[in-house]
N, C-alpha and C positions, 0 to 999 in steps of 0.2 A: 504494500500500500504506500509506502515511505517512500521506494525506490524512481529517484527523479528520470524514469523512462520518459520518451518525447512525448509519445502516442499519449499515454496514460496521464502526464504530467499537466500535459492541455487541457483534460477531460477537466481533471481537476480543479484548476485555474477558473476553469469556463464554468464549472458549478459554482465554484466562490463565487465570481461576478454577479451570477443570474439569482442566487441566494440574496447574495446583498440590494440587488435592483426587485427584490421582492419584501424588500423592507426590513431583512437582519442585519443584527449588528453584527459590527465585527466579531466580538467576544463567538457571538452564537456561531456561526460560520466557522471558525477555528475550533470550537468544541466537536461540532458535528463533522468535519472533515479531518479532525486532530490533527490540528495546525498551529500555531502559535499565531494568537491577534497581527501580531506585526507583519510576520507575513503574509496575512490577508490586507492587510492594508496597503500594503507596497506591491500587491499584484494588481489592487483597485485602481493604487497612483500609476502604474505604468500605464492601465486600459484607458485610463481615463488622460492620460497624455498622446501613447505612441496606439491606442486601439490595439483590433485585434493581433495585428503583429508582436506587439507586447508579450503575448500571451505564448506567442510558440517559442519567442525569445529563448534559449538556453545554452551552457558553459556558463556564465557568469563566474568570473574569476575575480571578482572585485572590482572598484573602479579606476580610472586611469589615472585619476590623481590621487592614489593612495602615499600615504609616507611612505618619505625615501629612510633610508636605512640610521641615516644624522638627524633626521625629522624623526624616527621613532626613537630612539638614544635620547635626545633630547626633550621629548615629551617624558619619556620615563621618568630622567632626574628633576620633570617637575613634578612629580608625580610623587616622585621621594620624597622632595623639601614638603609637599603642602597636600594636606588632605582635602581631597577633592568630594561631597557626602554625595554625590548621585553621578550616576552615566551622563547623564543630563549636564550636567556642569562640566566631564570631562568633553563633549562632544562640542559642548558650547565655546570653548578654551583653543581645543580643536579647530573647527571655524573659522573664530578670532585670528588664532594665529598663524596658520595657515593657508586659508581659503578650503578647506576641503571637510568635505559633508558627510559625517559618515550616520547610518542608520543606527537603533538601538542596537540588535542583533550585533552588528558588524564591529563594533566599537566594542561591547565583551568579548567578542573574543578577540579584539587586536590587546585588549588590555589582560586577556590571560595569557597571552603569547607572547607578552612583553614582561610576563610575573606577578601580575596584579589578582589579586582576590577581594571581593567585597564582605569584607568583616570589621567587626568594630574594634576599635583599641580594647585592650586589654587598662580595667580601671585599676587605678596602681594608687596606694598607701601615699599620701604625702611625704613622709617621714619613715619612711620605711629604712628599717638598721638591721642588715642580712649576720652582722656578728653577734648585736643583740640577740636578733630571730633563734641563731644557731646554740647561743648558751642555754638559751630556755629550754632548745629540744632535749641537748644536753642533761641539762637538771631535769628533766621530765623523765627522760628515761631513765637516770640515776632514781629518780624516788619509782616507779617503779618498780625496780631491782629490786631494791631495798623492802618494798612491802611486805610488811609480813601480812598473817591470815587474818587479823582482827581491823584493819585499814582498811579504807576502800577509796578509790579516787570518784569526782563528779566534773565535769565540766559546766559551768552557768553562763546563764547571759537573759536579756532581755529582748522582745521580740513583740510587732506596733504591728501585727496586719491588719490592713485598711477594708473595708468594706468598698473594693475597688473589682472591677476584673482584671484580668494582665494578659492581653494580647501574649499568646508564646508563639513561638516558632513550631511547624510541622510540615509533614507533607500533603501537599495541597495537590488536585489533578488540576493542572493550566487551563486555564478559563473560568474555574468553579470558582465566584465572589464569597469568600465565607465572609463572617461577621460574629463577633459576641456583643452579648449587649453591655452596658456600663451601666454600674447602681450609682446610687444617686446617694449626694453627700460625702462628707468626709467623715465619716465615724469608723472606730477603729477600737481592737481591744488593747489591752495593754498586760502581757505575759510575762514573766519571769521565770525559768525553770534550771532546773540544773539534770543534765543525764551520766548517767553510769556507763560506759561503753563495752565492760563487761557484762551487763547485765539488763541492760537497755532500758534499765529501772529509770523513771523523768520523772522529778515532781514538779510539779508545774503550780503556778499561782496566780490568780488574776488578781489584776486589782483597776481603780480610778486612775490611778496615778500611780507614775514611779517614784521611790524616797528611799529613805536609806532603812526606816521601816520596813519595805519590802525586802530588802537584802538581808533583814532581820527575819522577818517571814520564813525568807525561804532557808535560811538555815539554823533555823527552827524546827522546821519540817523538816528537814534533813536526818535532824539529832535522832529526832520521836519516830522516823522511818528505820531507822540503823538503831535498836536497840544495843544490839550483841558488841555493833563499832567500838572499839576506843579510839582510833582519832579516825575524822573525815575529812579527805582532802578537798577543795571545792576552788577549783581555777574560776579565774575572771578576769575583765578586762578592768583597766583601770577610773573605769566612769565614777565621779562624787558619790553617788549612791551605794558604792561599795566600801568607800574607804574611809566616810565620815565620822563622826568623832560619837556617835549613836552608835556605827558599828565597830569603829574600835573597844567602845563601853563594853556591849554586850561580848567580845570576843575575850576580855581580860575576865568574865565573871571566872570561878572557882569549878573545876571541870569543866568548864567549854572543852569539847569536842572535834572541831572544824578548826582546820590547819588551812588559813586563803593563801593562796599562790595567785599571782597579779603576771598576767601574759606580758610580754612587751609592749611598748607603743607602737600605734598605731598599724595593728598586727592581728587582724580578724583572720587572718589565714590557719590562726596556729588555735582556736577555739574550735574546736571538734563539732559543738552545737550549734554552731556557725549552719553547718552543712545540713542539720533535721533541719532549719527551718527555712534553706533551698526545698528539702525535700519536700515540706510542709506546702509550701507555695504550689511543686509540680502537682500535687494530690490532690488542691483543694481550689487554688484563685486562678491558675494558670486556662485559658481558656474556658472559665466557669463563669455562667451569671446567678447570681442569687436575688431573690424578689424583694426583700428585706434581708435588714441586718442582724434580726433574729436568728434567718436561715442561714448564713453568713457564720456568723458567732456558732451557732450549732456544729455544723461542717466540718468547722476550725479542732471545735474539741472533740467531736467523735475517730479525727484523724488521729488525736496524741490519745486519746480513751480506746481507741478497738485499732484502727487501721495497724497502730504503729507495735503494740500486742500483737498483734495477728502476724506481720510480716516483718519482725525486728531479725530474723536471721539471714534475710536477703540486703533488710536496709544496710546492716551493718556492714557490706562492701561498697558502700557509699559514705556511710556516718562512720568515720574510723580517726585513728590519728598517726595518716599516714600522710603527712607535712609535708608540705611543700615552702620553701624558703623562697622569700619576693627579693628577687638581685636587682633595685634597680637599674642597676649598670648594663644588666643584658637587654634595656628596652629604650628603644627613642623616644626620649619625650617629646611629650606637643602640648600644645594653649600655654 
C-alpha cells in the first residue's frame, strides 16, 4: 500500500484530491488513506499549482536549492549555540537566511541527518555539588552496612498534587486528535510521608498546611509504627519545616527514636521518595480527568492505600536507591 509505485501512487494522489474536493479535511484524508496530513496537503498545493501533471510527478529527490554542504555545517553550529523550540522557527531561520523553503516533513529529517532530536533539556539542580552528592551516597551506604536488626531506614518528603490533569506523552495513531479535559481551580492536597524501601511500609499524613508540626507528625507516627525499632532512620531534604527549633525540641526529648539525616542541597535526585511520587502522578493525574476534587483526593489515596500494597514488588524497580549523581559539568547550560 506504502510502496511509491507510478501506477498505484497516482490512484492515490487522485483519491486525496477528489476526497478533499468532496469536503474533507486534511486530517480525514491522511487517516483514511494512512498518510500523514502534510502530505496530503503538499499533493493539494502541487494540483492546485502545476494540475494534473503534479500528480504523476515522481523521483522527487529534494529541491534544487537544498543546502550546500557549508550551508548545513553552519546551520548546525546555530543550532548548537541556540535552542530553536519548534520546526517552525528552524524553517523560518532557514528562509531568513538562506532563501530556501523547506516543508515540515523535509526539515526533520535534514535536522536528524544533521544530529538533531527534538527533546527537552534535561532540568538541572541550580546548585548542584557532585562531591557533596557523592559523600552522602557514601554515608548512606556506610549506615547501611552498619545496620543492625533492631534499625530500620525511611526516606521522607512532602508532596502538593494539584487537582490539575497532566497532558503525558504516549503513542498516538497520526491523525487521531486526543484530548483530556482540565478540572477547574487550583486546589490541591498537601502530603507528607516517609517510605521504607525494604519494606514499602509509607506512612503518609495529610494535613492544611505544611509546619514543622507536620515533621512532628510524621515522626510520631513513625515511632508508634516501629514499636520493636530502637532507633529510626528518616532522610530528608533540608526544607525549614524539618529543621526548626519545634523539631529540634521534640528530637532532644529523652528516648526519641528517629536518627534525621539531611540529603544535600539542592539534590532531589538522591531522595528515593522523590520517584513514588513520579510514580504517583503516572497512576493517577497523568492523562486522567477527574469531575471534582473529591474524586481527585480519592484516586490520590487509594493509589498509596491499595495500588501501591498491591504492586510494591514490581514498583520497587522503579522506587529504589539506585542514584544517580547530577555532574553539572557533563551538560551545556542554557537561559
Amino acid at each position: 500500500m506504502r510502496r511509491a509505485s507510478e501506477k498505484h501512487g497516482v490512484a492515490r494522489r487522485c483519491n486525496a484530491i477528489l476526497l478533499l474536493d468532496d469536503g474533507w479535511t486534511c486530517e480525514d484524508v491522511a487517516r483514511a488513506l494512512y498518510l500523514d496530513d502534510d502530505t496530503v496537503r503538499g499533493w493539494h498545493k502541487a494540483f492546485t499549482t502545476d494540475g494534473a501533471a503534479a500528480l504523476r510527478a515522481f523521483g522527487w529527490k529534494g529541491s534544487a536549492g537544498k543546502l550546500s554542504r557549508r550551508q548545513e555545517a553552519e546551520l548546525a553550529e546555530t543550532l548548537s549555540a541556540q535552542l530553536f523550540l519548534s520546526t517552525a522557527a528552524v524553517r523560518a531561520h532557514v528562509e531568513q537566511r538562506y532563501g530556501i523553503v523547506y516543508s515540515k516533513p523535509g526539515m526533520i529529517k535534514l535536522l536528524h541527518r544533521l544530529g538533531f532530536d527534538y527533546r527537552k533539556p534535561k532540568g538541572l539542580p541550580a546548585k548542584a555539588d557532585a562531591a557533596v552528592q557523592e559523600a552522602f551516597v557514601a554515608a548512606y551506604e556506610t549506615l547501611l552496612t552498619r545496620l543492625l536488626p533492631d534499625e530500620v531506614v525511611y526516606f521522607g518528603d512532602a508532596v502538593h498534587p494539584e487537582y490539575q490533569s497532566r497532558p503525558a506523552h504516549g503513542w498516538i495513531r497520526r491523525g487521531d486528535r486526543l484530548a483530556v479535559k482540565k478540572g477547574k481551580g487550583r486546589e490541591r492536597m498537601n502530603l507528607m510521608g516517609a517510605l521504607n524501601l525494604e519494606t514499602f511500609d509509607l506512612e503518609l499524613i495529610e494535613t492544611l498546611k505544611m509546619s514543622t508540626g507536620t515533621t512532628i507528625d510524621l515522626m510520631e507516627r513513625l515511632e508508634r509504627h516501629n514499636p520493636g525499632r530502637r532507633l529510626i532512620h528518616l532522610i530528608l531534604d533540608r526544607a525549614p519545616i524539618h529543621r526548626g527549633k519545634a523539631v529540634k525540641a521534640w528530637l532532644a526529648r529523652p528516648g526519641c527514636r528517629i536518627r534525621l539525616h539531611f540529603l544535600p542541597a539542592y539534590a532531589p535526585n538522591l531522595n528515593a521518595i522523590e520517584r513514588l511520587w513520579k510514580l504517583m502522578h503516572e497512576h493517577v493525574t497523568h492523562n486522567r480527568y477527574y469531575p471534582n476534587f473529591r474524586t481527585f483526593a480519592e484516586a490520590i489515596m487509594r493509589f498509596f492505600k491499595t495500588t501501591l500494597p498491591k504492586n510494591w514488588k514490581s514498583f520497587r524497580e522503579i522506587v529504589n536507591d539506585n542514584f544517580h549523581i547530577v555532574r553539572p559539568e557533563q551538560f551545556r547550560i542554557i537561559g
